[in-house]
MIKOLTI-264946 format. One record per residue (C-alpha): x, y, z. Coordinates in steps of 0.02 Angstrom, whole numbers, plus 32768, in hexadecimal, padded with zeros to 4 digits. Example, Ala and Ser with C-alpha at 12.3 -4.5 7.8 and 13.67 -1.06 7.14 Angstrom:
2
82677F1F8186
82AC7FCB8165
//
This chain:
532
C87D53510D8B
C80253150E09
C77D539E0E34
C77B536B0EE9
C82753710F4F
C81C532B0FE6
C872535B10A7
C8D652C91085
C90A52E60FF2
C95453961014
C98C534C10A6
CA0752D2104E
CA32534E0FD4
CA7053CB1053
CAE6533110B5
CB2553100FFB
CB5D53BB0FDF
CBA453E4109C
CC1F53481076
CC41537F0FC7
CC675422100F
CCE453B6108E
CD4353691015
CD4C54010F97
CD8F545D1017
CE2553D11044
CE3853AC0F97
CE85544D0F65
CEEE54551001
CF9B53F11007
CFA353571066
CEDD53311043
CEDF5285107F
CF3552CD111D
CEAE53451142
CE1552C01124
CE72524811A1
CE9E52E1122E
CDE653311217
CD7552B711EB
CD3E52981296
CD23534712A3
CCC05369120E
CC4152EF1261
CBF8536512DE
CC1253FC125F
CB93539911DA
CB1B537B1271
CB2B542D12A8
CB05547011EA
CA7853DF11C8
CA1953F4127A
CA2054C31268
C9CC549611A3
C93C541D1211
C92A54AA129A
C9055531121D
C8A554CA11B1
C90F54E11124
C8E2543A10BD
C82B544B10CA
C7F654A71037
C72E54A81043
C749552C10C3
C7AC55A0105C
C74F563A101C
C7DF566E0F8E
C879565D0F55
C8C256ED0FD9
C85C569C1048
C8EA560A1023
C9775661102F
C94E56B210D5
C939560D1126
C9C555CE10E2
CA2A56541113
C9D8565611C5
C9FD559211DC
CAAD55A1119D
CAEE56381206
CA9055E31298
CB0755471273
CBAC55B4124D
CB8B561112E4
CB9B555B1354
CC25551B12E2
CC8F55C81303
CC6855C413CE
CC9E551713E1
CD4A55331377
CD6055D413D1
CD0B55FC1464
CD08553414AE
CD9C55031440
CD3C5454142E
CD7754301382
CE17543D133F
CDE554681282
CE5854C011F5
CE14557311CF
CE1B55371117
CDBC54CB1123
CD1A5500119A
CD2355AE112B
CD2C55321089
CCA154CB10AB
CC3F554B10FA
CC4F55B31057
CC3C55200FD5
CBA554EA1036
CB485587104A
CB7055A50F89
CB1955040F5B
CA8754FD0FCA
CA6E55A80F65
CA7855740EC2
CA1D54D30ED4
C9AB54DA0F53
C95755910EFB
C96D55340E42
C91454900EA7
C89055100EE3
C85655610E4F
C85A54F10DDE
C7E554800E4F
C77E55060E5C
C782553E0D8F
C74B54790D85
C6C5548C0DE8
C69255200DA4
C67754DD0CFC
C66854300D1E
C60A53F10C99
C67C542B0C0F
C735546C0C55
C79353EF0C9F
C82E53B20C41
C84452F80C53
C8E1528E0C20
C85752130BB6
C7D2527C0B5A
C71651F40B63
C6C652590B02
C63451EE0AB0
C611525C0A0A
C6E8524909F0
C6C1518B0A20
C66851630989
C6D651AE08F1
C71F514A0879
C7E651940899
C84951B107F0
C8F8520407CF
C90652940782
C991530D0731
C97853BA070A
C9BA545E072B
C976549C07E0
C95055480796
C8C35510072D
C83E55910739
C79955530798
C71A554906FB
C67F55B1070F
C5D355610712
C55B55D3069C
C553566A0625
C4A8568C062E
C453571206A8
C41656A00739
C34456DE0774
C2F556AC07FB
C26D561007D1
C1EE56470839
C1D5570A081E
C1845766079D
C1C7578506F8
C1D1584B0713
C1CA589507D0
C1BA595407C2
C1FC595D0886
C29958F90850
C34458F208B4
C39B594E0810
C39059F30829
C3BE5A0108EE
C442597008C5
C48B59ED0842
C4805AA20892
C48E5A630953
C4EF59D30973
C57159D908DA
C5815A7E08A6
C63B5A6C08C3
C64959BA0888
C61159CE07CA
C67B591F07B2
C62258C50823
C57158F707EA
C59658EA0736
C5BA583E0757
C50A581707C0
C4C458670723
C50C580D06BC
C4F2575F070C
C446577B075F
C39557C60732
C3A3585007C2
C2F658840774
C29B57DB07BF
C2F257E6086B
C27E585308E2
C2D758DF094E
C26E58AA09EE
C2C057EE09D2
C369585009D5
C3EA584A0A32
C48E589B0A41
C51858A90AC7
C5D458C70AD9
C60D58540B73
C64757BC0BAF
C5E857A40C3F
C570572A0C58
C4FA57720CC8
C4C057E90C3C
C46A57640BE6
C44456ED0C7A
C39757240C8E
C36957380BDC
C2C256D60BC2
C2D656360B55
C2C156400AA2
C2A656FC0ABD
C31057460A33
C314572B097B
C3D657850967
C468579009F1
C4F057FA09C4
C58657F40A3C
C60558760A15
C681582F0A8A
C70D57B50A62
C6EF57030A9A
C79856F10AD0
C76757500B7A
C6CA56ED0BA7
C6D656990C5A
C67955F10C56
C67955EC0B7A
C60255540B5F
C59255900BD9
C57A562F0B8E
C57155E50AE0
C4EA556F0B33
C48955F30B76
C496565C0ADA
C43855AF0A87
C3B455AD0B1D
C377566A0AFB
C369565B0A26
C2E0562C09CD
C300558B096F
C35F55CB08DA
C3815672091F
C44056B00914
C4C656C90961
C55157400936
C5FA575809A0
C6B357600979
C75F571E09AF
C81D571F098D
C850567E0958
C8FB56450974
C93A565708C9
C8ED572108E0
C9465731098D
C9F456F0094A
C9CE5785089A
C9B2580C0926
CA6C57E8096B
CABE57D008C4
CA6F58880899
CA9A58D00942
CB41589F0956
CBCB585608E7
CBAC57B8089C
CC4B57670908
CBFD57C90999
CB5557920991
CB7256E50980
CBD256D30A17
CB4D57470A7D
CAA056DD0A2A
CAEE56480A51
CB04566A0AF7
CA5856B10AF6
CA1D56090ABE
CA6255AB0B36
CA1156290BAF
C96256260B70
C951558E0B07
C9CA54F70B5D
C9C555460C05
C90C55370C25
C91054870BF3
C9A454490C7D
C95E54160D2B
C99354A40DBF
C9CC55160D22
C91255180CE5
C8E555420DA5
C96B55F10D98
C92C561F0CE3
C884562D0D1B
C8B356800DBD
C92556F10D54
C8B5571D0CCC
C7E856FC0D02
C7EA569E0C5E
C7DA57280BF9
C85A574B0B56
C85A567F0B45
C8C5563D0AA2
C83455D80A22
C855559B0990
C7D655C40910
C7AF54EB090B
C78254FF09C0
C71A559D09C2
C6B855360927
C6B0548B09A7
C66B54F80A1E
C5E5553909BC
C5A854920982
C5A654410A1A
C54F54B80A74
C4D6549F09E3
C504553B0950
C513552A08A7
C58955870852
C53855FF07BA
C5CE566C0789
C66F56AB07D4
C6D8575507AC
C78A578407E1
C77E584B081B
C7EC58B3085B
C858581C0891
C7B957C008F6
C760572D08B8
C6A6575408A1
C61F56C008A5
C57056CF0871
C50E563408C7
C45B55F408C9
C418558E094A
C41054DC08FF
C3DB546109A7
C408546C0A56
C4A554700AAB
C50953C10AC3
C4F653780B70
C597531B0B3D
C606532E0BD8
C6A253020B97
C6E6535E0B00
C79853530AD0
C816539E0B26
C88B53190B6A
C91C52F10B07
C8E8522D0AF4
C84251FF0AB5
C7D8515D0A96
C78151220A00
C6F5509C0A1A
C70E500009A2
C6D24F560977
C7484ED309B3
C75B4E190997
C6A14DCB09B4
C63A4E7709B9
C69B4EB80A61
C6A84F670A78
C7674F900A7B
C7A1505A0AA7
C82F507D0A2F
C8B750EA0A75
C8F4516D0A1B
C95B522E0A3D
C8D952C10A15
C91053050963
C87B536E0957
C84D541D0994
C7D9540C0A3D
C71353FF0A13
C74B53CE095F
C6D6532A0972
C64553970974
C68053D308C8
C66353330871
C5B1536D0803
C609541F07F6
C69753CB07A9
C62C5353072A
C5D753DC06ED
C668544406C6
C6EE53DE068C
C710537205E0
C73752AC05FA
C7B8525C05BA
C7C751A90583
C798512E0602
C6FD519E0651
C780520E06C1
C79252CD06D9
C80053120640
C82B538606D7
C80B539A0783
C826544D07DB
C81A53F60877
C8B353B60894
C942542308E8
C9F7543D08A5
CA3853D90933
C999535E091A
C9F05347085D
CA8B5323089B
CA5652910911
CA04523C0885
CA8C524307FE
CB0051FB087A
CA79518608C3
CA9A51B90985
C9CF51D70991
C9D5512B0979
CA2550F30A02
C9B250E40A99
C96D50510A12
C9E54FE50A7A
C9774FE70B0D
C8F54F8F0AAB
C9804F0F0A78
C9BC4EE90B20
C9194EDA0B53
C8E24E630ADA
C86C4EB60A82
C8C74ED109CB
C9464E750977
C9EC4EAE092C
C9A84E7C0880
C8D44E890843
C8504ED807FD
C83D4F990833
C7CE4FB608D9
C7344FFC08B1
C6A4506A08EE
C5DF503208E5
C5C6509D0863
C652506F07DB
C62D4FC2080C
C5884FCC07CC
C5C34FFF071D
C60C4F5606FF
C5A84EBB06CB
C5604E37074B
C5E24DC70709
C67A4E2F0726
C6324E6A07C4
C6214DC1080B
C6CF4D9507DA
C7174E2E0836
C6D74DF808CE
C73E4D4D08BA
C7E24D9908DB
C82C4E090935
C8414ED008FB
C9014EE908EB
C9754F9408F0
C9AD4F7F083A
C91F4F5D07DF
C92A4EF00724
C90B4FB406DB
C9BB4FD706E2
C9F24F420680
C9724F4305EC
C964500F05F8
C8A9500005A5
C84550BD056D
C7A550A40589
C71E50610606
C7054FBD058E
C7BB4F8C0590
C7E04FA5062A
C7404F370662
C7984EC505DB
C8434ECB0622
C80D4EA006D8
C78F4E010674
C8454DC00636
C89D4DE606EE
C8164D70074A
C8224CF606DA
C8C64CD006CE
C8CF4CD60796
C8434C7107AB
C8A84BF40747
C9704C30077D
C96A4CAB0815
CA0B4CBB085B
CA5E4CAE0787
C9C24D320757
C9FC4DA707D7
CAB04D8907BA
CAC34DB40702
CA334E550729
CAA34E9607AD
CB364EA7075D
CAE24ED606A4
CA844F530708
CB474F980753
CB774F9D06AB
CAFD500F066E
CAFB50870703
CBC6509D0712
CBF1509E0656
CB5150BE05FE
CB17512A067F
CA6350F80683
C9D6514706EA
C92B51370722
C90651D006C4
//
């Protein structure tokens, strides 16, 4: 969604829906093509009516409305204004002669509309320009750190626990080894007295000892303004007792949070994760029970505020607070607005995160959201191609990439043994190759063939030698690459198989790609062979 909507725009909108409203209206009457052909001379003067009261009371111009009842009482002011005329000249002048049905039907069906749309319209526009930098949900995600990763399929159980990052107690590099006026003590007796989890697991994963009680800092809230004027790089520890789920504008508090720690100073806050939210209504009600209510919860707080007009009414409904995260997205978060995770604890059914301030925040003003995204490849002669692809991943997951190297095993060929990242439904796409799909906008458009060498980023294309690089930029990347026919392991055959690929279509193109095509839909349907 656009973050500005124009007069115009609303303008158009609000014709659209008045003759929607029309034709509902006739279409669930008998005789419908009767009643267009009798009253559509009539219905002219009732859409000028309803459109000129919406100009006179200013109803399409949103810079100057104030709030969202602000919004409704114009459009309630315009619209009796209009029903008022339509209703004296039917019954007072007896100028038009309209069926009740149908002024009372399209009156209804439009006011309903203009209500649901127009308020969704409003706040969303204004949640987008509220967080501009960071919120908006586009259809294609341009994120540039998701622009340069090497994509790779994956199969694994969605469940897969997120692995932690350290065992060791984390201190701070720049204090003392003992401090005798250390945060321990008050941490201990004043703060978590009543949350003897919680602190044994500070203890346990930082020196409290080296962390200085005046550098401290430790709040239960969501707002923003309680850290806002916090002096940068002021505090050495921030504790926030509050669930993330419930903060307003998330990346900008994260980012401020960053701002106001010393370099290497920590972070510590909670969340329920998705997977913890959907526990809490298996436990609460009956498993059959629960499952219908979380899902329905789910599509409230997790699909809704992704939908344009829906994501306006969620955050009208709900101030953003009690948002659905997935544990892969509170993680993204964290990175990108520069955090580095140093241990995490489930307790008492919330996700705890102990963080240290590793760099500043991302200025990255595009994460993914969207539900397509683009990767950045080499094409045919060096040119910079944008691969299509459905998102798979969990939002921010991009961010995740050095977390991810550091905590996971590789398999053969240099991938992730495992990758957390990807969602159930994410899983799904891939094993039955949908995410693939947008792929055939780069076809049409000329910019990959049906048959060739996988596209790749800068990076992976620097791994291969000069003379395979300067072959791949002969042809043409394709959409089923020669891996699927010769199924190699490692980096070295695969660099291998593509060596034999070229070749042979340097020499035989159109036979090359013929016999790779269809060995390559051999192995896939019967053998069942993945990019794995």
């Amino acid at each position: 969604m656009k973050h500005k909507i124009t007069k115009s725009s609303l303008f158009i909108l609000d014709i659209a829906l008045v003759v929607f409203a029309f034709l509902f209206a006739a279409k669930i009457r008998s005789g419908t093509k009767g009643i267009i052909l009798t009253y559509y001379r009539s219905f002219v003067p009732f859409l000028l009516i309803w459109i000129g009261s919406g100009v006179w009371g200013e109803k399409f111009s949103v810079k100057t409305i104030s709030s969202g009842v602000d919004f409704v009482r114009r459009i309630f002011k315009c619209n009796l204004v209009a029903i008022t005329a339509i209703f004296g000249l039917m019954f007072i002048l007896g100028r038009f002669h309209y069926s009740r049905y149908i002024v009372f039907g399209t009156i209804l069906t439009t006011f309903s509309l203009e209500l649901f749309l127009f308020i969704g319209v409003y706040y969303a526009m204004r949640f987008n320009k509220e967080n501009q930098a960071f919120a908006a949900t586009r259809l294609l995600t341009r994120s540039s750190a998701l622009e340069e990763l090497q994509g790779s399929k994956f199969f694994l159980d969605a469940g897969n626990a997120i692995p932690v990052i350290c065992s060791e107690a984390y201190a701070l590099p720049f204090a003392p080894e003992v401090d005798s006026d250390s945060v321990l003590i008050p941490l201990w007796k004043k703060y978590l007295d009543e949350k003897p989890q919680l602190f044994d697991f500070l203890n346990d994963f930082l020196d409290l000892s080296r962390f200085n009680k005046q550098g401290a800092l430790v709040l239960n809230t969501e707002t923003y303004f309680n850290i806002q004027n916090e002096a940068a790089e002021s505090r050495q520890i921030f504790i926030n007792l509050h669930k993330i789920n419930d903060y307003r504008r998330l990346n900008y508090y994260l980012i401020r949070v960053n701002e106001l720690l010393q370099d290497g100073g920590v972070f510590v806050c909670n969340g329920q994760t998705i997977l913890e939210s959907k526990s809490s209504f298996y436990q609460r009600f009956t498993p059959y029970l629960g499952s219908i209510l979380y899902g329905l919860d789910f599509l409230f707080r997790r699909v809704m505020p992704k939908l344009p007009i829906l994501q306006g009414w969620y955050f009208a409904l709900t101030r953003g607070k009690n948002r659905a995260l997935s544990e892969t997205e509170m993680l993204g978060r964290f990175y990108f607005c520069g955090f580095e995770l140093i241990h995490k604890r489930e307790i008492e059914g919330m996700m705890h995160f102990i963080l240290k301030k590793a760099r500043p925040a991302s200025t990255d003003p595009n994460p993914t959201y969207g539900p397509l995204i683009r990767l950045k490849r080499k094409g045919k002669d060096g040119k910079i191609i944008y691969i299509k692809k459905f998102r798979t991943m969990h939002p921010y997951s991009e961010y995740l990439q050095d977390y991810v190297f550091q905590t996971n095993a590789l398999q053969e060929g240099g991938k992730f043994a495992d990758d957390f990242r990807i969602t159930s439904w994410g899983a799904v796409l891939r094993k039955l190759w949908i995410d693939e799909l947008p792929q055939f906008i780069n076809f049409f458009k000329g910019e990959l063939a049906l048959v060739g060498v996988r596209a790749l980023s800068e990076h992976y294309f620097k791994l291969y030698p000069q003379d395979m690089q300067e072959l791949r930029l002969k042809v043409k990347p394709g959409l089923v690459p020669p891996f699927y026919a010769d199924m190699p392991k490692s980096f070295e055959e695969i660099v291998e198989s593509e060596r034999r690929y070229l070749m042979l279509k340097m020499d035989k193109p159109l036979t090359t790609d013929w016999v790779y095509f269809w060995r390559s839909v051999w192995n896939i349907l019967v053998k069942r062979a993945r990019s794995n």
